[in-house]
C-alpha positions as CSV (number, residue, x, y, z in Angstrom):
1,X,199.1,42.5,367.5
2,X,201.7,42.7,365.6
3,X,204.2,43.2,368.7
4,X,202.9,40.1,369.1
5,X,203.8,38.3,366.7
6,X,207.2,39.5,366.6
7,X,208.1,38.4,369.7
8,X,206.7,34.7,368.8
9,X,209.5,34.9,365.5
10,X,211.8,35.5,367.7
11,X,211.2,33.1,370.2
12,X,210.9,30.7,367.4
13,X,214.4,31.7,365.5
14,X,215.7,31.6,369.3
15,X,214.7,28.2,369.7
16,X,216.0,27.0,365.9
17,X,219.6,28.6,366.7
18,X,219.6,26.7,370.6
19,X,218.9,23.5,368.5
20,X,221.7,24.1,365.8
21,X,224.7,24.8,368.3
22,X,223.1,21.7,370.3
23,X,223.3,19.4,367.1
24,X,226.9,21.3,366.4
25,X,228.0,20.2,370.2
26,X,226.9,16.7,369.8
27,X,228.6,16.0,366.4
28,X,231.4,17.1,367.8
29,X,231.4,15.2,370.9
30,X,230.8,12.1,368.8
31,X,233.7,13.1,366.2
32,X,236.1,13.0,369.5
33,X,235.1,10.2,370.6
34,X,235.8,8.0,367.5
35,X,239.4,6.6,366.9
36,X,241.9,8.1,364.8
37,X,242.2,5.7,362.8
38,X,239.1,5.6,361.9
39,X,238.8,8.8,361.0
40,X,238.1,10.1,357.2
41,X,238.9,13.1,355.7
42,X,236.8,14.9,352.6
43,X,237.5,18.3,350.6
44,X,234.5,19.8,349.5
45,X,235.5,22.8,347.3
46,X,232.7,25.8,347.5
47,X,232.6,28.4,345.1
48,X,234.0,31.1,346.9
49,X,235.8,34.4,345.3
50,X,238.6,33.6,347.9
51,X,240.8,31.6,345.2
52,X,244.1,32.3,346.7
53,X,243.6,30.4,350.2
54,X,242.7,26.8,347.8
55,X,245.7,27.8,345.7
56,X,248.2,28.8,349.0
57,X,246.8,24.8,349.7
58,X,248.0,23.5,347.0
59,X,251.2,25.0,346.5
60,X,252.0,23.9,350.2
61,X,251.0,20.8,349.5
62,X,253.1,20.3,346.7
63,X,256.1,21.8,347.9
64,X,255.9,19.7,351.0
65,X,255.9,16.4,348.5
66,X,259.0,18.0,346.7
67,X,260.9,18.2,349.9
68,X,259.7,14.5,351.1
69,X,261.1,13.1,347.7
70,X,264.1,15.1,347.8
71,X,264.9,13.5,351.1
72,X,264.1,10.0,349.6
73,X,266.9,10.5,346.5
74,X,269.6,12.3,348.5
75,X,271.9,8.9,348.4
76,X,271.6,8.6,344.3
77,X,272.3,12.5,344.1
78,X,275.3,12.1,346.2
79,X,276.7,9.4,343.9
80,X,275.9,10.8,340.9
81,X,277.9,14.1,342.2
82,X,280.7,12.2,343.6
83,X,280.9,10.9,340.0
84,X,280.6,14.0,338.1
85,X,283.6,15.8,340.2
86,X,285.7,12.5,339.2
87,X,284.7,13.0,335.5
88,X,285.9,16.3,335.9
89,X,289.2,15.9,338.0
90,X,290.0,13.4,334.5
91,X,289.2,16.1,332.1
92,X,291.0,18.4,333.6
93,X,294.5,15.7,334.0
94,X,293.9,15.3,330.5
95,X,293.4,18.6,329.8
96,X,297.0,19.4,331.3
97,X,298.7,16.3,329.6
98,X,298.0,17.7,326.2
99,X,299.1,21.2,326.9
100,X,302.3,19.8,328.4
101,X,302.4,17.9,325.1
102,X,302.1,21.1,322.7
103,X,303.9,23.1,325.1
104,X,307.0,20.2,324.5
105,X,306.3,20.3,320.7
106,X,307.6,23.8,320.2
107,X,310.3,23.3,321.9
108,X,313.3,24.1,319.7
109,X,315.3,20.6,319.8
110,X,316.8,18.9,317.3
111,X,315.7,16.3,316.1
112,X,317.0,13.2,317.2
113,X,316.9,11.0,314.1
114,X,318.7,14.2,312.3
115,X,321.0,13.9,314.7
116,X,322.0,10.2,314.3
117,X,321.9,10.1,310.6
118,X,324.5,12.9,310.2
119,X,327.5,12.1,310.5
120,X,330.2,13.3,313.1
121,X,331.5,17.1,313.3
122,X,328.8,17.9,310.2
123,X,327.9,22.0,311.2
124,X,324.4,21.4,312.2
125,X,322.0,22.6,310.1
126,X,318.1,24.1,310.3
127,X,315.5,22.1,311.9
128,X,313.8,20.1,309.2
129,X,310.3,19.0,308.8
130,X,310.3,15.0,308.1
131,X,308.6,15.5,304.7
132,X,311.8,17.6,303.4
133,X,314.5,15.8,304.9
134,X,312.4,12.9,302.5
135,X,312.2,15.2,299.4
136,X,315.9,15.9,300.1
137,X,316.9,12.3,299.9
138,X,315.1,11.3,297.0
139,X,316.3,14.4,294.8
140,X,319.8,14.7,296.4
141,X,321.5,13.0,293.7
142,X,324.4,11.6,296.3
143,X,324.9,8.0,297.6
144,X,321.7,8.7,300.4
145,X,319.2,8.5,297.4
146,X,319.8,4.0,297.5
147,X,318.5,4.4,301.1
148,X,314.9,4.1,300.6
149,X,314.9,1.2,297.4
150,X,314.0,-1.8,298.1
151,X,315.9,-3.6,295.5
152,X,319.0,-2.7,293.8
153,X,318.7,-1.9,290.1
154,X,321.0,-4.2,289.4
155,X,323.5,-6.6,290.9
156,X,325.3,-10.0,290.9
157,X,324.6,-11.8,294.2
158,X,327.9,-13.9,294.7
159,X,328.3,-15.1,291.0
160,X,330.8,-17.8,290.1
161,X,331.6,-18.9,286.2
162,X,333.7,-22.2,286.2
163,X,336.9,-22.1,284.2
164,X,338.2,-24.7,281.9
165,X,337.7,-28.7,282.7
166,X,340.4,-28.7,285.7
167,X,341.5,-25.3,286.8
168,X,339.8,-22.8,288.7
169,X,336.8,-20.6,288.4
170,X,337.1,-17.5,286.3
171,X,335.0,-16.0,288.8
172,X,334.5,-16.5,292.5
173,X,331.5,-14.9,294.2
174,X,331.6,-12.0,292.7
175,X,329.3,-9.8,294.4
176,X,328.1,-6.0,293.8
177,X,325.0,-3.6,293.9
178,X,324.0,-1.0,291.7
179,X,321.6,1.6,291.5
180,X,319.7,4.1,288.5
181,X,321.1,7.5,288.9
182,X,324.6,6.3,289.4
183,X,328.0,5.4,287.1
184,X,329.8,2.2,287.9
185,X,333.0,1.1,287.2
186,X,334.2,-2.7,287.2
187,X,337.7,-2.8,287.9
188,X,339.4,-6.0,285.9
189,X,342.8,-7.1,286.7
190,X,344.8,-9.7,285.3
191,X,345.1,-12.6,288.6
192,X,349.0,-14.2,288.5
193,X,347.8,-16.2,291.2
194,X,345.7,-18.4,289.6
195,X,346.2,-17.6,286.0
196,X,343.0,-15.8,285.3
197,X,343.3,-12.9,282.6
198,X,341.7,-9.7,282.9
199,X,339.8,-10.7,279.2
200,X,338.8,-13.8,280.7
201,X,337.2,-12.1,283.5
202,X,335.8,-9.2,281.3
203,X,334.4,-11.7,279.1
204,X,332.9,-14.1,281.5
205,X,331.2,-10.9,283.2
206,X,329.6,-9.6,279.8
207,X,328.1,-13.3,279.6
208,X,326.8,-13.1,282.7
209,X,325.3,-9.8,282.7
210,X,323.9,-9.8,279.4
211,X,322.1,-13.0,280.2
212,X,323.9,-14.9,277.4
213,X,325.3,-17.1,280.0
214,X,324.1,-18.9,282.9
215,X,327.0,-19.1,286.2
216,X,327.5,-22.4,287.8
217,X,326.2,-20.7,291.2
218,X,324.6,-17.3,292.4
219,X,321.8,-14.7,290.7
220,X,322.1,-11.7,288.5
221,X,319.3,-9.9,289.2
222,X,317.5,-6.8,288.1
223,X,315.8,-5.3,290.6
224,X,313.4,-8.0,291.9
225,X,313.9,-10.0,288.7
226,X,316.5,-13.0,288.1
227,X,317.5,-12.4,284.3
228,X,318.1,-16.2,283.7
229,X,314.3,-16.5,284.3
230,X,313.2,-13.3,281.6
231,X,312.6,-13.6,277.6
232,X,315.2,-12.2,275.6
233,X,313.3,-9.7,273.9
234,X,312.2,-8.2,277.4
235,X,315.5,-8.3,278.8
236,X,318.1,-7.1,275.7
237,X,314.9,-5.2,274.3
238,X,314.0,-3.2,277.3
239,X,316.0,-4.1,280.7
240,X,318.9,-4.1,279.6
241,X,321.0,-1.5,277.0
242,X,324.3,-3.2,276.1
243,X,327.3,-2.1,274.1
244,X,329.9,-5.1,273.1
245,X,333.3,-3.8,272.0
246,X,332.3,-5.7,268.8
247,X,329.3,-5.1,266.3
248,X,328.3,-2.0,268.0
249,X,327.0,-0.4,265.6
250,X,325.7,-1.4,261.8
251,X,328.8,0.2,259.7
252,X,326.7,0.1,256.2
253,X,324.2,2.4,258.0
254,X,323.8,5.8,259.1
255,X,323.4,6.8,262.9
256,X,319.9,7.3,262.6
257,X,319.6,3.8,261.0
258,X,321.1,2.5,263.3
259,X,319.3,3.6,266.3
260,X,315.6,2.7,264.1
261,X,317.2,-0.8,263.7
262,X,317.2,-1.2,266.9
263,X,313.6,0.0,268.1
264,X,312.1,-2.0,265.1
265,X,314.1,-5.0,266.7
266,X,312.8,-4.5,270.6
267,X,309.5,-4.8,269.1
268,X,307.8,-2.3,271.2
269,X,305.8,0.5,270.5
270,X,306.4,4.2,271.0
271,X,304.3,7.5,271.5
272,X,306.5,9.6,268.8
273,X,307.8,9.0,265.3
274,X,310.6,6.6,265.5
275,X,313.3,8.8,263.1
276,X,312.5,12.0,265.8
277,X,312.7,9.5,268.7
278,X,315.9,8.7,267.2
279,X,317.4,12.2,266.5
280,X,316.3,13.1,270.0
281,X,318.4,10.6,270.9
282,X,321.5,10.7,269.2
283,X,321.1,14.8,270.0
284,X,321.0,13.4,273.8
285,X,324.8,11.7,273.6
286,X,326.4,14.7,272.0
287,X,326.3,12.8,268.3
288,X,327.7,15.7,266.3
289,X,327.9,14.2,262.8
290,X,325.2,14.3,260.0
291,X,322.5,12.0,261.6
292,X,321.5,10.6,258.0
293,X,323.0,10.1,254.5
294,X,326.3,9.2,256.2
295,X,327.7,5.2,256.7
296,X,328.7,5.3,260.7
297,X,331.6,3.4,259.4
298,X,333.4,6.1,257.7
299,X,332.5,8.4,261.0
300,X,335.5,8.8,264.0
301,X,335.3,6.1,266.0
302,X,334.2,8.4,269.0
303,X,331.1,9.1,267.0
304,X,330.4,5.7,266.3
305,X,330.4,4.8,270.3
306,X,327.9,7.8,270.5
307,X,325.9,6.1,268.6
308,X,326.3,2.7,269.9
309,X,325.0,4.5,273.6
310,X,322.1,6.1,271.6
311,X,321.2,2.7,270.0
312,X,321.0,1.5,273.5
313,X,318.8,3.4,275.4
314,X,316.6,4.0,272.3
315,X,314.6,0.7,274.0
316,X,313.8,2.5,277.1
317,X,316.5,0.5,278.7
318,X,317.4,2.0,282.7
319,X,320.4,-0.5,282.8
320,X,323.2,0.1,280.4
321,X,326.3,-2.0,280.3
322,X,329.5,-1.2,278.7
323,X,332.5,-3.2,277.3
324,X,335.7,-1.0,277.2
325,X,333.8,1.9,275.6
326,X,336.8,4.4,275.3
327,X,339.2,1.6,274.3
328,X,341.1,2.9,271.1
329,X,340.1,6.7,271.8
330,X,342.4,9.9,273.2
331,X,342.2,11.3,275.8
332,X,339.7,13.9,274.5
333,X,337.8,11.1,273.2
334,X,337.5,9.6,276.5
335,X,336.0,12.7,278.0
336,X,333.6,13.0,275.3
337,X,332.5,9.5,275.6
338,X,332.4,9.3,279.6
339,X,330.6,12.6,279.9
340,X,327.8,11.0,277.6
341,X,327.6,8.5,280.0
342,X,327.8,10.6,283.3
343,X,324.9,12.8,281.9
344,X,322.9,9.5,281.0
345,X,323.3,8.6,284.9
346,X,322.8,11.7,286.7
347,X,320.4,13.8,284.6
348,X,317.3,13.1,283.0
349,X,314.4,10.8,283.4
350,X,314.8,8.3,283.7
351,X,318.3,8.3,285.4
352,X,320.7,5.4,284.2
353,X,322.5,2.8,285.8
354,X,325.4,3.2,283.9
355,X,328.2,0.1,284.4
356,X,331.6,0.2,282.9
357,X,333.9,-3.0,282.6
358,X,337.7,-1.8,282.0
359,X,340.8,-2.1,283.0
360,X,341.7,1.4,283.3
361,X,342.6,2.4,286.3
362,X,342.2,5.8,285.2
363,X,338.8,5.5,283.7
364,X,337.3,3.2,286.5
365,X,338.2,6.3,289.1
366,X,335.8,8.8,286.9
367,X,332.8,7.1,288.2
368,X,331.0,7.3,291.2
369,X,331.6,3.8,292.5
370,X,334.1,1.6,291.5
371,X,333.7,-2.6,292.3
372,X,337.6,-4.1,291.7
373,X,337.1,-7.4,290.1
């Protein structure tokens, strides 16, 4: 019985399995028989433990994109390649042009505009960096230090002074520049030609350069400043330091006296004590005698010019301009009184523009520069 019935689950699983691969076969013939492109695709995604055959899928897939896209940009790459290699062939010119550049740079040459400012057959001298050849102009003390001012400290820019009503000018263009830090001397010579005395000239030039008279034509200026345009108590009370060969000095009144009457009369104002401004001063121009308690009138007269310099530059004055000052005095006198001068100009600060008028050959050849007039 039970044989039986064994054989009929057989038959009967027999049968189911025929039907299955019969269904199976027709599906497929009908799947083959439809166009392609009709034909649709789906994933269904089983839970199976075989996890590495869906991601392998994946993976394939995705790399397969990577390398379709790749193909797709391969233009744009190229460009942007091309354009990187030219970026770098530019670096790398550059890159050369500057080492060529430092490699030039210490180079031991001299320097050019060393060599055109020196004059001929000079022994050459160090290479120098441009900031000391500067600091070696400006503190040199020589003629170079005028190179680099814009205006001269003072000067008289072709001045002429008429003469008397119907002869000729006591002064034609006279014309000269001079600087702080230097002496000056102004050569004045008696003119046979036209009849012009050396006072007349001397005279003339105080009036003009004291800015007590006006010339028919040109400018005396001071620095960037016409005089015949300032204020008298600017220009003889600060510009300007002058000493006439007359009323110098006050003669009822000591040397420091002196020198207080005439800061009280530049009415200007000063950081120290005016009596030790004043003794400063008159220490300054080599004033030997008692500095109070003493008339300057019954002093040598070298002492007295001493203190006719001190008295002006006690304003602060750079410019200082000098009638005759060693007329009357010895020869030892006149080294006393010029080496005053020639300190005043060359040390200190500020430095001086020291001007001498005379007609001393002799004296005019002591200073730096001498103008003939």
């Amino acid at each position: 019985m039970s044989d039986k019935n064994n054989d009929q689950e057989l038959e009967k699983t027999t049968d189911a399995t025929a039907d299955e691969v019969t269904s199976e076969t027709e599906t497929n013939d009908a799947i083959e028989s439809v166009p392609a492109d009709s034909v649709q695709f789906s994933v269904t995604f089983d839970d199976v433990d075989d996890e590495s055959t869906v991601d392998d899928g994946i993976y394939s897939a995705l790399a397969s994109a990577e390398t379709g896209a790749t193909d797709e940009t391969s233009e744009a790459e190229a460009d942007a390649i091309a354009s990187a290699n030219a970026s770098a062939e530019v670096t790398e010119r550059n890159a050369a042009r500057v080492n060529e550049t430092l490699r030039l740079a210490k180079t031991d040459h001299k320097d050019a505009l060393a060599e055109h400012a020196e004059p001929q057959g000079k022994a050459a001298e160090p290479t120098m960096t441009l900031a000391s050849r500067i600091d070696r102009v400006l503190v040199g003390g020589g003629s170079d230090d005028i190179l680099l001012k814009t205006y001269p400290t003072f000067a008289l820019n072709k001045v002429t002074v008429a003469g008397p009503k119907g002869k000729v000018n006591i002064l034609d263009g006279a014309n000269f520049f001079c600087y702080s830090g230097h002496a000056y001397a102004l050569l004045i010579s008696d003119d046979p030609d036209s009849g012009i005395t050396a006072d007349a000239k001397r005279r003339a030039l105080m009036g003009v350069m004291s800015g007590l008279a006006t010339p028919v034509s040109g400018t005396v200026m001071n620095k960037s400043a016409n005089i015949v345009e300032l204020e008298p108590v600017e220009l003889r009370g600060h510009r300007l330091g002058i000493v006439p060969q007359l009323h110098a000095v006050q003669p009822n009144l000591d040397a420091e006296q002196n020198v207080l009457y005439a800061m009280n009369a530049s009415n200007r104002n000063f950081l120290k004590p005016k009596p030790v401004i004043a003794r400063e001063l008159l220490a300054k121009v080599g004033f030997s005698e008692a500095t109070s308690g003493v008339a300057v009138g019954t002093l040598p007269l070298v002492q007295q010019r001493l203190v006719a310099i001190a008295r002006a530059i006690s304003t602060e004055a750079e410019v200082l301009i000098l009638d005759e000052p060693t007329r009357g005095l010895n020869a030892d006198d006149e080294v006393t009184v010029f080496a005053a001068l020639a300190k005043l100009a060359h040390t200190g600060d500020p430095k001086h523009c020291v001007i001498v008028l005379t007609a001393s050959r002799e004296i005019a050849e002591a200073a730096d520069t001498l103008f003939k007039i």
